[in-house]
Chimera marker file (.cmm) of the C-alpha trace (Angstrom):
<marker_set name="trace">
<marker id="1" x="-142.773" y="39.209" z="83.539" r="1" g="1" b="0" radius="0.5"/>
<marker id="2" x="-140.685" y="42.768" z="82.435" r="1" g="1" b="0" radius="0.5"/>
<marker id="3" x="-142.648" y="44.937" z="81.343" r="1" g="1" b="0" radius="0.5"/>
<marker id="4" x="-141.993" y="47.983" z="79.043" r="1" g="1" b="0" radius="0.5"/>
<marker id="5" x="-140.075" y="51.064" z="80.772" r="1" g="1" b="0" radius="0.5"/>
<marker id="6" x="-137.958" y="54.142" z="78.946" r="1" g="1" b="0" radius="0.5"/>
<marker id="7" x="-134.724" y="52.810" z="78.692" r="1" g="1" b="0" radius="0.5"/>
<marker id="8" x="-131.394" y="53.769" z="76.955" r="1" g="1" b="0" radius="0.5"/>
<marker id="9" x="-132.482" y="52.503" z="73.221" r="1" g="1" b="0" radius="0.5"/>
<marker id="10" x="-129.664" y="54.668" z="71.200" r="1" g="1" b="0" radius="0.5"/>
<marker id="11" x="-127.307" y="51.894" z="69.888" r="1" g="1" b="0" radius="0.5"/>
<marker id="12" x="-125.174" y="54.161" z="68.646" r="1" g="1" b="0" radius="0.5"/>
<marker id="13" x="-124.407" y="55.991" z="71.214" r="1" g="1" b="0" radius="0.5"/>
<marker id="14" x="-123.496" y="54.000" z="74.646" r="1" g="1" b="0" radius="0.5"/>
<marker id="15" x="-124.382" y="56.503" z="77.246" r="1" g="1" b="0" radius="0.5"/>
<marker id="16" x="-121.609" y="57.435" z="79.876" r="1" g="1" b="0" radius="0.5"/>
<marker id="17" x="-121.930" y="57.278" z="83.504" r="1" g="1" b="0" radius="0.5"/>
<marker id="18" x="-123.119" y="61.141" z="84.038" r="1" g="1" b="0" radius="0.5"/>
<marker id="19" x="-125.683" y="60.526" z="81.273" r="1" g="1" b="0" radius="0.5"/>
<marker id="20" x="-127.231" y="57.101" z="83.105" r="1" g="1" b="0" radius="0.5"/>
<marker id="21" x="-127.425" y="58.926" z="86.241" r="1" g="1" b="0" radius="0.5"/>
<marker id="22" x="-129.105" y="61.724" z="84.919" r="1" g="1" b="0" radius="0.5"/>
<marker id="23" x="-131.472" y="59.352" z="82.881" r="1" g="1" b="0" radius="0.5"/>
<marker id="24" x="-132.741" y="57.238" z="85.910" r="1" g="1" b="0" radius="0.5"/>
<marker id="25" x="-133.508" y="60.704" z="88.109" r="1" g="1" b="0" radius="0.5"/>
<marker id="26" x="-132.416" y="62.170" z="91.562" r="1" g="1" b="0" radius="0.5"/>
<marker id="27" x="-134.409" y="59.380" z="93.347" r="1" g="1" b="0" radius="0.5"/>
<marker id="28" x="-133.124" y="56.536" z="92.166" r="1" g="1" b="0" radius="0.5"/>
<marker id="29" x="-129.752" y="57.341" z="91.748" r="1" g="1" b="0" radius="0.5"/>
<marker id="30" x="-128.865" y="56.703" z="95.708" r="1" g="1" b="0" radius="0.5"/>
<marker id="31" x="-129.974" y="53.013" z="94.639" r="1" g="1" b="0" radius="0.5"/>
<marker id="32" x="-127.862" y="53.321" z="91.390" r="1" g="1" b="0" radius="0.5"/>
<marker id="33" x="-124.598" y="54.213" z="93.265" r="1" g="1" b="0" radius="0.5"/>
<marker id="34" x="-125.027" y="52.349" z="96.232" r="1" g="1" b="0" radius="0.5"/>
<marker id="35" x="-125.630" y="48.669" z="94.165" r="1" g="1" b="0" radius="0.5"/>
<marker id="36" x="-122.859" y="50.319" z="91.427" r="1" g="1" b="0" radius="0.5"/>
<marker id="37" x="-120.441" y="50.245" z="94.901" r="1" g="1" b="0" radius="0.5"/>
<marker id="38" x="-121.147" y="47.167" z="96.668" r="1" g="1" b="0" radius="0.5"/>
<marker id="39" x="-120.518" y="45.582" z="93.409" r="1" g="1" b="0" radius="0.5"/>
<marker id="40" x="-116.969" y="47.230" z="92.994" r="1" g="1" b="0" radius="0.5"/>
<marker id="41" x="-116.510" y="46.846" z="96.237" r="1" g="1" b="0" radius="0.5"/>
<marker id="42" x="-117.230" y="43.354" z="97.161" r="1" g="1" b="0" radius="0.5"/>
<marker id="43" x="-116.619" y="41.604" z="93.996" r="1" g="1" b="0" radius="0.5"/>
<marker id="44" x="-113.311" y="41.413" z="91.553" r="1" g="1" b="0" radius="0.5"/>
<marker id="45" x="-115.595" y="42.137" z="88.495" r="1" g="1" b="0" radius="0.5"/>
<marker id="46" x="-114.772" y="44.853" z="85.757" r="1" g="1" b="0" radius="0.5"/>
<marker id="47" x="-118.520" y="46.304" z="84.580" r="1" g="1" b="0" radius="0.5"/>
<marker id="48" x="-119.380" y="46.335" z="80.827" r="1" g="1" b="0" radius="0.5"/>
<marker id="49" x="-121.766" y="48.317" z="79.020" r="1" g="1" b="0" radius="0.5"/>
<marker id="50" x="-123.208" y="46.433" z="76.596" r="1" g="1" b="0" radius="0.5"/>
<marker id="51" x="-126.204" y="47.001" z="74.074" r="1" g="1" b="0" radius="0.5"/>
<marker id="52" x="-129.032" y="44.147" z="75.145" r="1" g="1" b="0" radius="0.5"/>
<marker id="53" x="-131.329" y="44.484" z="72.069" r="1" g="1" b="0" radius="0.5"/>
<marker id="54" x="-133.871" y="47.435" z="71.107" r="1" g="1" b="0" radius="0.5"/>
<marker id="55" x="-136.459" y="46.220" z="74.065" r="1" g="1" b="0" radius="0.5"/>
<marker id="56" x="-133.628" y="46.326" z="76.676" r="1" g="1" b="0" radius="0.5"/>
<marker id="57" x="-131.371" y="49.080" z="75.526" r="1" g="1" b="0" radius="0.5"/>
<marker id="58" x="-128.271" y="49.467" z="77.012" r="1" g="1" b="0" radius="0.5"/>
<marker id="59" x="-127.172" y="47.488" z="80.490" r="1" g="1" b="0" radius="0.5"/>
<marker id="60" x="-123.927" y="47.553" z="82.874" r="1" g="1" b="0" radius="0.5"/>
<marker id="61" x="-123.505" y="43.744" z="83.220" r="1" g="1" b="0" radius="0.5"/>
<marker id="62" x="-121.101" y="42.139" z="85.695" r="1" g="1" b="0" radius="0.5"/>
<marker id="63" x="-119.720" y="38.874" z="85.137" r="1" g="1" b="0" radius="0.5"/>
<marker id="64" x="-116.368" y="37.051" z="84.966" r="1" g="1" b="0" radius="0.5"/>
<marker id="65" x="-115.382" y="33.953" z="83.425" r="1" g="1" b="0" radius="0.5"/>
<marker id="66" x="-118.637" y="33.792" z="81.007" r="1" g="1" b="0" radius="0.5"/>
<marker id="67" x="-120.938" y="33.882" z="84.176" r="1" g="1" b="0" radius="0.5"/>
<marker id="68" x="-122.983" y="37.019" z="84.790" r="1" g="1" b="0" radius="0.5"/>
<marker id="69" x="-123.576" y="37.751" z="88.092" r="1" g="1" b="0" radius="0.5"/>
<marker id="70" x="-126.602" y="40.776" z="87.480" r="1" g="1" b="0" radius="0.5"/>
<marker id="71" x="-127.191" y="43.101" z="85.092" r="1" g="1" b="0" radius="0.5"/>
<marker id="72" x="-128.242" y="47.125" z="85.499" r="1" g="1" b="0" radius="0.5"/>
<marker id="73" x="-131.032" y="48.268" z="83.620" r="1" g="1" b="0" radius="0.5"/>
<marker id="74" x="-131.263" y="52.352" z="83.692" r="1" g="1" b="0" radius="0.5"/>
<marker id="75" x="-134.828" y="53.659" z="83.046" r="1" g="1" b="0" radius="0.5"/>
<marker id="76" x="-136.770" y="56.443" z="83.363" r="1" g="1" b="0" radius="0.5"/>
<marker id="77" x="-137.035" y="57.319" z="86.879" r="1" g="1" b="0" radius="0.5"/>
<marker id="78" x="-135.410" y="54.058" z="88.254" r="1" g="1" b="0" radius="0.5"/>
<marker id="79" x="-133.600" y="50.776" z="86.856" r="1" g="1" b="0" radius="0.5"/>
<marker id="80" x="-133.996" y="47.163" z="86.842" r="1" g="1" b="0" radius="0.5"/>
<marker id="81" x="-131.499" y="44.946" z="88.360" r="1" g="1" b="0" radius="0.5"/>
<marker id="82" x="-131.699" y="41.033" z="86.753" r="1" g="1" b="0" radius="0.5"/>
<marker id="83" x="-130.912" y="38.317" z="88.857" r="1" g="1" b="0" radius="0.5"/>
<marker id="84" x="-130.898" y="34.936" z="87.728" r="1" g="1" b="0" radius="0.5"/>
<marker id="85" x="-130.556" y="32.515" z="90.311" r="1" g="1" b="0" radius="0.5"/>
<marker id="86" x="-129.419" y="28.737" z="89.319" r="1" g="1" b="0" radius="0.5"/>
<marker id="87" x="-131.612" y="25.897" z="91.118" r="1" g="1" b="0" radius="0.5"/>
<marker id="88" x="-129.308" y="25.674" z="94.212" r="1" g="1" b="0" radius="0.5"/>
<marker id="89" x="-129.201" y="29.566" z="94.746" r="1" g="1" b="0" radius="0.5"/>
<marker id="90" x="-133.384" y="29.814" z="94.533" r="1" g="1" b="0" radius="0.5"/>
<marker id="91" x="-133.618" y="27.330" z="97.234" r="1" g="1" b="0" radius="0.5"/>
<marker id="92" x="-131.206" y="29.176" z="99.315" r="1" g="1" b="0" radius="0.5"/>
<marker id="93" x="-133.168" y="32.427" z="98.091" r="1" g="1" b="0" radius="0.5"/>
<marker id="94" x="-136.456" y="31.180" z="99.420" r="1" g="1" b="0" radius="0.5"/>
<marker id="95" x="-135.218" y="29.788" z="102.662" r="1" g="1" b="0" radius="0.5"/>
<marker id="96" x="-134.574" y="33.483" z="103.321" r="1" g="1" b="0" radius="0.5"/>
<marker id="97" x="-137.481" y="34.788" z="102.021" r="1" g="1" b="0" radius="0.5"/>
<marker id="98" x="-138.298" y="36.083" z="105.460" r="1" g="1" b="0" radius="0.5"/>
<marker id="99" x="-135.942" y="38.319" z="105.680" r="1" g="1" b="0" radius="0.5"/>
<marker id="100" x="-136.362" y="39.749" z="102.398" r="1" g="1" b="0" radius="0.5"/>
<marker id="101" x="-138.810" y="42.344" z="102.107" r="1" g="1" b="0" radius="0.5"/>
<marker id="102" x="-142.663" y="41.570" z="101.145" r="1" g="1" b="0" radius="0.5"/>
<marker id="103" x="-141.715" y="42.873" z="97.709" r="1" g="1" b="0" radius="0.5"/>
<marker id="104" x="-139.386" y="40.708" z="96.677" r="1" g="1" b="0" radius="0.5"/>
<marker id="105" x="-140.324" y="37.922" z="98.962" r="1" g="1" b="0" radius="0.5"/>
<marker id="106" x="-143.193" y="38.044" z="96.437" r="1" g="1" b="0" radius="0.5"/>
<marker id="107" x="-141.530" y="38.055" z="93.198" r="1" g="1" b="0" radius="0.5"/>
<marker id="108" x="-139.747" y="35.011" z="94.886" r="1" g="1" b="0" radius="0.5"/>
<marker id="109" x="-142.743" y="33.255" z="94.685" r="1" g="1" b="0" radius="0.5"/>
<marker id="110" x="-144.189" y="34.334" z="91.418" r="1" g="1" b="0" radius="0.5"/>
<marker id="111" x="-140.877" y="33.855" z="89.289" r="1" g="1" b="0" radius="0.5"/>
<marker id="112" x="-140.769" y="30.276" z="88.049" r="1" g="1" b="0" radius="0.5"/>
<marker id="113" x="-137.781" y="27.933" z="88.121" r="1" g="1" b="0" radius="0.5"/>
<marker id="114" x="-137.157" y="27.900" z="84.283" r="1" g="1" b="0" radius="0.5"/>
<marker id="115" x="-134.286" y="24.914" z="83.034" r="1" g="1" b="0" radius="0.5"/>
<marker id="116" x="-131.624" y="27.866" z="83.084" r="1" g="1" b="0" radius="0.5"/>
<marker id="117" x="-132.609" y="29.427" z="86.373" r="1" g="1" b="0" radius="0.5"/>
<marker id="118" x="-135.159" y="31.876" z="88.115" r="1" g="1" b="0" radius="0.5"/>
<marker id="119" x="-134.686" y="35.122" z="85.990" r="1" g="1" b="0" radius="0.5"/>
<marker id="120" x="-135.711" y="37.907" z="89.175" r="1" g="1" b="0" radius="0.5"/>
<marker id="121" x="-136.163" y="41.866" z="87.157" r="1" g="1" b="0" radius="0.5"/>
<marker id="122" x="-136.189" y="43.871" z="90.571" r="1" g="1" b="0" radius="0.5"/>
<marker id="123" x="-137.225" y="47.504" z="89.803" r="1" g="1" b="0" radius="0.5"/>
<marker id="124" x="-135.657" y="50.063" z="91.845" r="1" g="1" b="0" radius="0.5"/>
<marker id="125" x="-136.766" y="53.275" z="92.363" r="1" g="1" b="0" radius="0.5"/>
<marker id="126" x="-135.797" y="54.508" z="95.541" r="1" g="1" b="0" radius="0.5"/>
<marker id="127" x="-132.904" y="52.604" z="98.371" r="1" g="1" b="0" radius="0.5"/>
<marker id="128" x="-135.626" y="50.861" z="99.963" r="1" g="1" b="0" radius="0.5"/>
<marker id="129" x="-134.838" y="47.213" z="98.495" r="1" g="1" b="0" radius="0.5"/>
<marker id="130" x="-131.371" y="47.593" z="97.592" r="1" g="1" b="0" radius="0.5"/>
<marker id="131" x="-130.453" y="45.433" z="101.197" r="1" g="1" b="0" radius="0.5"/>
<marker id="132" x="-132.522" y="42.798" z="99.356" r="1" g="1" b="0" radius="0.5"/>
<marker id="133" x="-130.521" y="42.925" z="96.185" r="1" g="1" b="0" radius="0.5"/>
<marker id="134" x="-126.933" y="42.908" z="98.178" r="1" g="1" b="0" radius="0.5"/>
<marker id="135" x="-128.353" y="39.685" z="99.788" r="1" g="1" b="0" radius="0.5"/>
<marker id="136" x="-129.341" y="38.111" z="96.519" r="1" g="1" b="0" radius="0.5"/>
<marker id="137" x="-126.177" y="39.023" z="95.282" r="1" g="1" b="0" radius="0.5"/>
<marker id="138" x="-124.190" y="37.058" z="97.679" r="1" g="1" b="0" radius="0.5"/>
<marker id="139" x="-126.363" y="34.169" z="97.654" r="1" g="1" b="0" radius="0.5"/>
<marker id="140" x="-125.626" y="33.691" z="93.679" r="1" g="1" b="0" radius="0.5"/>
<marker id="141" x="-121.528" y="34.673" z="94.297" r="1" g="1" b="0" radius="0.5"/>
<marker id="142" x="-120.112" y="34.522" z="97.629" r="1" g="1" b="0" radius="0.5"/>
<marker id="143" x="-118.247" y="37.749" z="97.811" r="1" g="1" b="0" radius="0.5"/>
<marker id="144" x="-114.037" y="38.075" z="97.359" r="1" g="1" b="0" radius="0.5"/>
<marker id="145" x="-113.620" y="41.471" z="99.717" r="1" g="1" b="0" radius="0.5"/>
<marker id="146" x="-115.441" y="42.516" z="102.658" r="1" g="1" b="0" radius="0.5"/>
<link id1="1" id2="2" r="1" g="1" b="0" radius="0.2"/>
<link id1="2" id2="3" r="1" g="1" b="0" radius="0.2"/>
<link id1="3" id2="4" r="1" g="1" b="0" radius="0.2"/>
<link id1="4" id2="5" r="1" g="1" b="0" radius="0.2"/>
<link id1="5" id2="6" r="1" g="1" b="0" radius="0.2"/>
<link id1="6" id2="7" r="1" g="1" b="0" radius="0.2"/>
<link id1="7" id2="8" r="1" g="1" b="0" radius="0.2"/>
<link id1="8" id2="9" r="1" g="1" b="0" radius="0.2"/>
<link id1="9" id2="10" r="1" g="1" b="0" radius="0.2"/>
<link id1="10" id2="11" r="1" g="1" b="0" radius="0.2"/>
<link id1="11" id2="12" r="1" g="1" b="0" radius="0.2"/>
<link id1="12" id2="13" r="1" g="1" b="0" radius="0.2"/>
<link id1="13" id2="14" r="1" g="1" b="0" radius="0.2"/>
<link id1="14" id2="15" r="1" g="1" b="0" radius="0.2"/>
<link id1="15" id2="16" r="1" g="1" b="0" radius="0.2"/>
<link id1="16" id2="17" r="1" g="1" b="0" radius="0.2"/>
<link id1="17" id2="18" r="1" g="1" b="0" radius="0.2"/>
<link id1="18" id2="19" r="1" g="1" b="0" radius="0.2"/>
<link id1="19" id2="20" r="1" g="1" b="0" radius="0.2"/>
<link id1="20" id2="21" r="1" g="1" b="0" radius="0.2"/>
<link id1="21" id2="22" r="1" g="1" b="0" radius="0.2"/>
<link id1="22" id2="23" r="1" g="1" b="0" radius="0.2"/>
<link id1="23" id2="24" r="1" g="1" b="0" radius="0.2"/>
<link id1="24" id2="25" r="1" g="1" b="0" radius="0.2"/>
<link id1="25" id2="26" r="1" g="1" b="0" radius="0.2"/>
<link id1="26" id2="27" r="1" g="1" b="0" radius="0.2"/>
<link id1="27" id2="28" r="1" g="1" b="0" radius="0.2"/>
<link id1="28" id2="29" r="1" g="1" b="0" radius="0.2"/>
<link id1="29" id2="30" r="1" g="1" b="0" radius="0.2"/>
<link id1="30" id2="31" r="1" g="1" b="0" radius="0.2"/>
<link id1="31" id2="32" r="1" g="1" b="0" radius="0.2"/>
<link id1="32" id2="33" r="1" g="1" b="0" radius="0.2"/>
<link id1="33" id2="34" r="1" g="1" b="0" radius="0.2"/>
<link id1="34" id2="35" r="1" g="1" b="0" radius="0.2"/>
<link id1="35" id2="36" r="1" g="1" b="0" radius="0.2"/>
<link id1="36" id2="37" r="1" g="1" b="0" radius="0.2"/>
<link id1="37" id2="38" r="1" g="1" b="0" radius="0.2"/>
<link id1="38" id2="39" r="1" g="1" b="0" radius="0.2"/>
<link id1="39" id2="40" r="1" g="1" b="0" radius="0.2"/>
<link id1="40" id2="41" r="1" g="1" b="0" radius="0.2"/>
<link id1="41" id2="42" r="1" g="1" b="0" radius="0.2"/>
<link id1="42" id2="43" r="1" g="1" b="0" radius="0.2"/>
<link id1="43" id2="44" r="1" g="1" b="0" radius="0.2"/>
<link id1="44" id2="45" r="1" g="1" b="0" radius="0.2"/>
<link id1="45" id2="46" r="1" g="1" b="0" radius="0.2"/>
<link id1="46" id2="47" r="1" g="1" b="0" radius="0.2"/>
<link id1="47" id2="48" r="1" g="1" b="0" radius="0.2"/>
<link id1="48" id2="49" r="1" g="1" b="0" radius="0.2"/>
<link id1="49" id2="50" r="1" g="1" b="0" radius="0.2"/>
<link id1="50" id2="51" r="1" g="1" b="0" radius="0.2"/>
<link id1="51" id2="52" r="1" g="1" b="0" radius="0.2"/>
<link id1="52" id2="53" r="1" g="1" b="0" radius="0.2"/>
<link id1="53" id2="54" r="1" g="1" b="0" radius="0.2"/>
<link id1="54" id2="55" r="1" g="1" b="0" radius="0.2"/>
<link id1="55" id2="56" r="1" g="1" b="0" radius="0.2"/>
<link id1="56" id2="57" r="1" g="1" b="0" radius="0.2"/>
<link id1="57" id2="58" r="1" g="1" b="0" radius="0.2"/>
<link id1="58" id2="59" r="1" g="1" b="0" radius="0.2"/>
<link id1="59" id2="60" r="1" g="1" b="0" radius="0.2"/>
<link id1="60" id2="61" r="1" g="1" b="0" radius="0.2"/>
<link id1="61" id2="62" r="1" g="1" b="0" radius="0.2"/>
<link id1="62" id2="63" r="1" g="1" b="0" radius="0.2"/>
<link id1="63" id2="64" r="1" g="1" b="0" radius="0.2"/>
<link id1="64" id2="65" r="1" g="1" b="0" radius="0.2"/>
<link id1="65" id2="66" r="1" g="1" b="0" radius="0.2"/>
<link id1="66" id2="67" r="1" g="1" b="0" radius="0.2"/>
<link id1="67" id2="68" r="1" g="1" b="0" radius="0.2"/>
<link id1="68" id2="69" r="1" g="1" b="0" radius="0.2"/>
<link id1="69" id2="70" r="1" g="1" b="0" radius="0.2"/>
<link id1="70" id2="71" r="1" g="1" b="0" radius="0.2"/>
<link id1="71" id2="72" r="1" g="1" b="0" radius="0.2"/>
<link id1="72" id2="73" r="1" g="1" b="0" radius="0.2"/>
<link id1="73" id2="74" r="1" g="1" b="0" radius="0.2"/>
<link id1="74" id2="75" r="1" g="1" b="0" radius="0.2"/>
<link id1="75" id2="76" r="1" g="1" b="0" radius="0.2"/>
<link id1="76" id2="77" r="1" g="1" b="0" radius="0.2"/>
<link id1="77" id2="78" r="1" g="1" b="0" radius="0.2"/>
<link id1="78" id2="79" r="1" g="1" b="0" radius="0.2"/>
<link id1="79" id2="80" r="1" g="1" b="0" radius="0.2"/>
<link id1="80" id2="81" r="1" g="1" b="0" radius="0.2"/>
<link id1="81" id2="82" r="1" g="1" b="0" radius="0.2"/>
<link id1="82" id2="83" r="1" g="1" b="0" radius="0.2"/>
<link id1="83" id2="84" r="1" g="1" b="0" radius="0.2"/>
<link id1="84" id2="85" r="1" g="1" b="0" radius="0.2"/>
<link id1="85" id2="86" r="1" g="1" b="0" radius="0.2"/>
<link id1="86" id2="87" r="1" g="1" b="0" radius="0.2"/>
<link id1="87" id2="88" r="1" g="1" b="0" radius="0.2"/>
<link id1="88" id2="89" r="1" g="1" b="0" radius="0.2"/>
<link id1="89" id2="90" r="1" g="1" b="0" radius="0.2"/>
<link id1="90" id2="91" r="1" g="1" b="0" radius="0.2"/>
<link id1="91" id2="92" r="1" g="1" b="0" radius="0.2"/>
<link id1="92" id2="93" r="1" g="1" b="0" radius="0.2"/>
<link id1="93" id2="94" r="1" g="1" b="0" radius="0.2"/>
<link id1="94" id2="95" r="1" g="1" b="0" radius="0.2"/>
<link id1="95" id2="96" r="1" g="1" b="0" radius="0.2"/>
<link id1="96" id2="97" r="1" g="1" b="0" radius="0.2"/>
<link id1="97" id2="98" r="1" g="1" b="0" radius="0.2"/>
<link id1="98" id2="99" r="1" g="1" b="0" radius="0.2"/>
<link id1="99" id2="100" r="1" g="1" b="0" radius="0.2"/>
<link id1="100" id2="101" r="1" g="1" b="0" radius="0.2"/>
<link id1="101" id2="102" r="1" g="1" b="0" radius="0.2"/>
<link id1="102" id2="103" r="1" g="1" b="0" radius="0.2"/>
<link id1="103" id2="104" r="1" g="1" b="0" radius="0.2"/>
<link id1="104" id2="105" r="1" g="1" b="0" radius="0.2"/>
<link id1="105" id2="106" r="1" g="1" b="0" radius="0.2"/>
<link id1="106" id2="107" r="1" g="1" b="0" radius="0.2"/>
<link id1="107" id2="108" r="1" g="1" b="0" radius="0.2"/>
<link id1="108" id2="109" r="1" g="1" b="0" radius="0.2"/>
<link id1="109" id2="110" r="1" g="1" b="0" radius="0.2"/>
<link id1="110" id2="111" r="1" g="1" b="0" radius="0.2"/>
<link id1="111" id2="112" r="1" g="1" b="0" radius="0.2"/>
<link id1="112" id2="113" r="1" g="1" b="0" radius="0.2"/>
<link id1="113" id2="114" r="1" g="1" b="0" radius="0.2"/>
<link id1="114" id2="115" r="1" g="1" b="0" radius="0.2"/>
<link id1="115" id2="116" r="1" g="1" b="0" radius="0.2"/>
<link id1="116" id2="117" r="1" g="1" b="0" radius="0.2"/>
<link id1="117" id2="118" r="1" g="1" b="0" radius="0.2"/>
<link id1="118" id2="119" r="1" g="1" b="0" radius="0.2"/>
<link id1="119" id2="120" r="1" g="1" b="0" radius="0.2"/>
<link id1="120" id2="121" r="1" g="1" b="0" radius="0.2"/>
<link id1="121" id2="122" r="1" g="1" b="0" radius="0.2"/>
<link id1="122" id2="123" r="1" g="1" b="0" radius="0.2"/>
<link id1="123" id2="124" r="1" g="1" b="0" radius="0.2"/>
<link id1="124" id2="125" r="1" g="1" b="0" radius="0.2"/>
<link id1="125" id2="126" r="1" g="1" b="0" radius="0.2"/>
<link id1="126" id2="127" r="1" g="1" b="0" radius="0.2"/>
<link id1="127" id2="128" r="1" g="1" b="0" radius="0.2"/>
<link id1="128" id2="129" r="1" g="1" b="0" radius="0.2"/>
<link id1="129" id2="130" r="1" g="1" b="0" radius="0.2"/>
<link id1="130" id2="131" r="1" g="1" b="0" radius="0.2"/>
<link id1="131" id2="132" r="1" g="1" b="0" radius="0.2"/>
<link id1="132" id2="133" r="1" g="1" b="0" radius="0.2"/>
<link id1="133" id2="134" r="1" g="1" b="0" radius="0.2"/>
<link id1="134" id2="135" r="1" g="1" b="0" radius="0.2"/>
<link id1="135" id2="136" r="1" g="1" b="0" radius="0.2"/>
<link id1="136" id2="137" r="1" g="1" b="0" radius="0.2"/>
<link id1="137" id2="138" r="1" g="1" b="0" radius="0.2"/>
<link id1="138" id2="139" r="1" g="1" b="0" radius="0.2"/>
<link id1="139" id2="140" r="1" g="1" b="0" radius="0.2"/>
<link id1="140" id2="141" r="1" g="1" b="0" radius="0.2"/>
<link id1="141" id2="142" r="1" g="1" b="0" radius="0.2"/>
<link id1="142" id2="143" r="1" g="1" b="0" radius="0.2"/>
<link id1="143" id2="144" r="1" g="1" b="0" radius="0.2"/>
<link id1="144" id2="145" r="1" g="1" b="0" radius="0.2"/>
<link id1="145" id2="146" r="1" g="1" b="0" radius="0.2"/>
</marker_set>
């Protein structure tokens, strides 16, 4: 379940790039750039910034064609990246649980299989599980460049 971090709340301002970065900290923004570049990198998807409600505040969501393929949540001190996997991609998910790391091989477990998929909030706050999230990633959309 997500629970309640300092996020971007300001609807009426949508923060720019230099402002997220600064807002999630020096530690986490390795993670930040490093997901923000596989993504451009790997996938033909143009990033929105979009307001997600005065819980979520503002988000970079990718997605193409209606179907969102994760969403970037900057915080305080780290973000959130939100995964939902369809039933197909969990199964595929959990038959590599073992090379995922304990971390999210447990939030694997715990997340339920809801009608409209297995909604995964992975908080980073360092580069340590952003391998995990690249693999996730290409389990829910095989990537278009390598």
């Amino acid at each position: 379940m997500e629970q309640d971090f300092c996020r971007m709340t300001d609807k009426a301002r949508e923060p720019t790039e230099e402002e997220i970065v600064s807002f999630i900290g020096e530690q986490a923004k390795e993670a930040w750039l490093e997901i923000r570049q596989f993504l451009e990198e790997r996938y033909d998807l143009v990033p929105e910034t979009i307001f997600y409600g005065t819980k979520y505040g503002w988000t970079i969501r990718y997605r193409k064609s209606g179907k969102t393929l994760c969403s970037l949540f900057p915080e305080k001190g780290g973000f959130t990246v939100l995964i939902v996997l369809g039933k197909k991609e969990s199964e595929k998910a959990l038959s590599i649980r073992d090379e995922l790391s304990s971390k999210i091989h447990k939030l694997l477990g715990n997340t339920e299989q809801l009608h409209d998929g297995r909604w995964l909030w992975i908080r980073l706050l360092t580069t340590s599980d952003t391998d995990d999230v690249k693999k996730l990633l290409q389990i829910k959309r095989k990537p278009k460049k390598t």
